[in-house]
N, C-alpha and C positions, 0 to 999 in steps of 0.2 A: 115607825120610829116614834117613843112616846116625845112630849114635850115638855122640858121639864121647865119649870117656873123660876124665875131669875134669883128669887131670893131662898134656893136651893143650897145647902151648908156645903162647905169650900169641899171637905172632906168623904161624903156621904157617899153610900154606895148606890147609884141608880141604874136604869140601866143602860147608860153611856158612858160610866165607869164603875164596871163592875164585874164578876170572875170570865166572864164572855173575854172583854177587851184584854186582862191581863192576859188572859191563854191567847189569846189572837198574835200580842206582843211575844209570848214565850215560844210560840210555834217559830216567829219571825227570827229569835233569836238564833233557834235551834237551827232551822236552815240555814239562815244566813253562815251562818258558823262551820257547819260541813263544807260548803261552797269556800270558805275561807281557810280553812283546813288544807285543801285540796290544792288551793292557791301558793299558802304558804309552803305546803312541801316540794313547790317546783321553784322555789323561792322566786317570785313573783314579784313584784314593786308592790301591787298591792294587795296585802296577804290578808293573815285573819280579823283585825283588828277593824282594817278598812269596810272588809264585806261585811263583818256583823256589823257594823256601828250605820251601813250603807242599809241595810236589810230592816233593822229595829226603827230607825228615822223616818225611813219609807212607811211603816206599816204604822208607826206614831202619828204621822204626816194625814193617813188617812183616818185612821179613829177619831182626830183632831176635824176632818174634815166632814165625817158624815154624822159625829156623835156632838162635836164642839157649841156647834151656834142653836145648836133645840131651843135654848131660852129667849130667842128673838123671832124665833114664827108669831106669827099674830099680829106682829107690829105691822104698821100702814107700811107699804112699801115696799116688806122687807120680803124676798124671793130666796132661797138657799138653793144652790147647784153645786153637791159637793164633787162636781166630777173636775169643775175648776181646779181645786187644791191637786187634785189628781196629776192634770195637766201642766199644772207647773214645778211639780216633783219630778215630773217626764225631761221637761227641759231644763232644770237645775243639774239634774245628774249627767246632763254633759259635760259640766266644766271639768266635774272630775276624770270622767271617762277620758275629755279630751288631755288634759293633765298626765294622763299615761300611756299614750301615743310619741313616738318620737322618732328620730330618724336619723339612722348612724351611717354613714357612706350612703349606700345605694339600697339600705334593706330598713324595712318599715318594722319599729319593738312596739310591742306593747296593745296591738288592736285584738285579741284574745281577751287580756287581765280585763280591756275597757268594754271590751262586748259580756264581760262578764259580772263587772260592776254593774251597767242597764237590765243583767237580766234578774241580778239581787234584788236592787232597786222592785222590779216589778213583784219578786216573789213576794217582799215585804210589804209591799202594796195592796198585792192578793191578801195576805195572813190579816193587814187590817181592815179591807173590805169583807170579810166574813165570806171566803173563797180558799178553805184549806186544802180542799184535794187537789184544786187548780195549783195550789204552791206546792203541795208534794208532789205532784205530776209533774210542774215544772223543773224540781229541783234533783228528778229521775234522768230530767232529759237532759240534765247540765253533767252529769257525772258520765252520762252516754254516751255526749258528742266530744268532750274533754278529754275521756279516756278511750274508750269505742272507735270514733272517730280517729284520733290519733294512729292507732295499729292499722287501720283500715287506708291511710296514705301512705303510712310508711310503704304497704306489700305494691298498693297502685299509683303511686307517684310517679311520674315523670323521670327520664334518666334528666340530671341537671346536665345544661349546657357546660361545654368545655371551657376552662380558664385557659387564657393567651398571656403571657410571660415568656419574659428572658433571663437568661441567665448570662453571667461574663466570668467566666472562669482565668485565673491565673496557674500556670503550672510548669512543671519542670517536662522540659522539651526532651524529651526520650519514644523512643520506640514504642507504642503502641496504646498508649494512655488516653490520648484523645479518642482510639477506637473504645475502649474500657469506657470511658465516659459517654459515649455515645449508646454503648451498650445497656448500660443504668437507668438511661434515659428512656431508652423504648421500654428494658423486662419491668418499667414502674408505671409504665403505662400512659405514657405521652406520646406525643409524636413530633419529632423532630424536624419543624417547615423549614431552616434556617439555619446555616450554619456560616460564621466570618470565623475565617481564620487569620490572624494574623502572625506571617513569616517571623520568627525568632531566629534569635541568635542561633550560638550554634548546640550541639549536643548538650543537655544538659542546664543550659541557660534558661531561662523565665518566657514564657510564650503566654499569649492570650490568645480565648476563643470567645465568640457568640454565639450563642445559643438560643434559638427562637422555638420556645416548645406552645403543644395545647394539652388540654387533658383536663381530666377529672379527678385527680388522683390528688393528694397533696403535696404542694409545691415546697413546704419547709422539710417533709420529711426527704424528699428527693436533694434536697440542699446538703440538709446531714448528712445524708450516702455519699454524695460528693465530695466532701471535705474532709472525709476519711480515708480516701483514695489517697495510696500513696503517691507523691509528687504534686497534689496539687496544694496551692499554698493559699488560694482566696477564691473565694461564691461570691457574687453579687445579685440577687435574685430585686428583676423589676418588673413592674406591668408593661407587658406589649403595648405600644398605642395603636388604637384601632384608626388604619388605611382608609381613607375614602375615596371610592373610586369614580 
């Protein structure tokens, strides 16, 4: 790395700013930008805008850090370690990362978008460390695991644990309904642990049932099915509370 002397004109092309650095910069652009792309068409929280602007900063961040200070070597004192700047661009970009994390009920959003901010971050990093094929390698293995990866859980995933729910059905007390209804409930593919009946009136009159189901299946379309049945007049669909035994 040459040294360039302080009273260096603001504008000048040297070579710590000069066609090197802008290509470094445009390379940084460029991926960053596919990686945001890719983001935005999964509509993503943070889409193209964030990843390039995340990508270009990082690899500015480093041009800044290994090209910036050349006018102060020589001085009594003075030591440069540009890998510092490096490391604090590491740890800045958690805030954002952390920022897109969040947590709805019981299911964690967003640690995908922010694992994929950190890995921008780095490619821009790399594009201004003068490490291009390390960012185009990197940015092969982001489209890999993003897209690749995806189909490849979908086939070996796990069957998802069964939802526990009840249901309280109201309905007209007739001849064979509540067996209809029970029927609905197994051919959609639950299973029926629970059943409270409670004695109605007489033919015809308004009866309630409980219904304690599990299953994998979904619970609002089983709902719909139900409430089209004729005679019944109201679905209540609630979460089971889980027994402790």
């Amino acid at each position: 790395m040459s040294h360039l002397p302080l009273a260096t004109p603001l504008f000048a092309l040297h070579p710590g700013q000069g066609p090197r650095q802008f290509a470094e910069l445009a390379l940084a652009l460029l991926l960053s930008s596919l990686i945001g792309l890719e983001r935005e068409a999964r509509q993503k929280s943070a889409g193209l805008r964030t990843h390039t602007l995340v990508g270009v900063g990082s690899a500015l961040f480093m041009e800044v850090s290994i090209h910036g200070f050349g006018g102060m070597l020589g001085m009594d004192g003075v030591a440069l370690d540009p890998s510092r700047v490096a490391a604090q661009v590491v740890s800045g970009i958690g805030f954002i990362g952390g920022g897109l994390i969040f947590v709805k009920k019981d299911a964690v959003r967003g640690l995908t978008t922010a694992a994929t901010i950190w890995l921008t971050c780095a490619i821009g990093m790399a594009c201004g460390g003068g490490l291009p094929l390390l960012a185009l390698g990197a940015t092969a293995v982001h489209f890999l695991i993003v897209r690749g990866f995806a189909k490849v859980s979908e086939r070996i995933g796990a069957t998802p644990s069964p939802e526990r729910f009840e249901l309280r059905l109201t309905y007209r007390s007739q001849w064979g309904l509540l067996g209809r209804m029970l029927e609905l409930c197994t051919g959609s593919g639950f299973l029926v642990s629970d059943v409270q009946v409670e004695t109605g009136p007489p033919e015809g009159a308004a009866a309630e049932v409980l219904l304690r189901l599990e299953g994998t299946a979904s619970a609002h379309a089983l709902v719909e099915a139900l409430a089209e049945l004729d005679g019944v007049r109201g679905v209540q669909l609630g979460r089971q509370a889980d027994s402790t035994e």
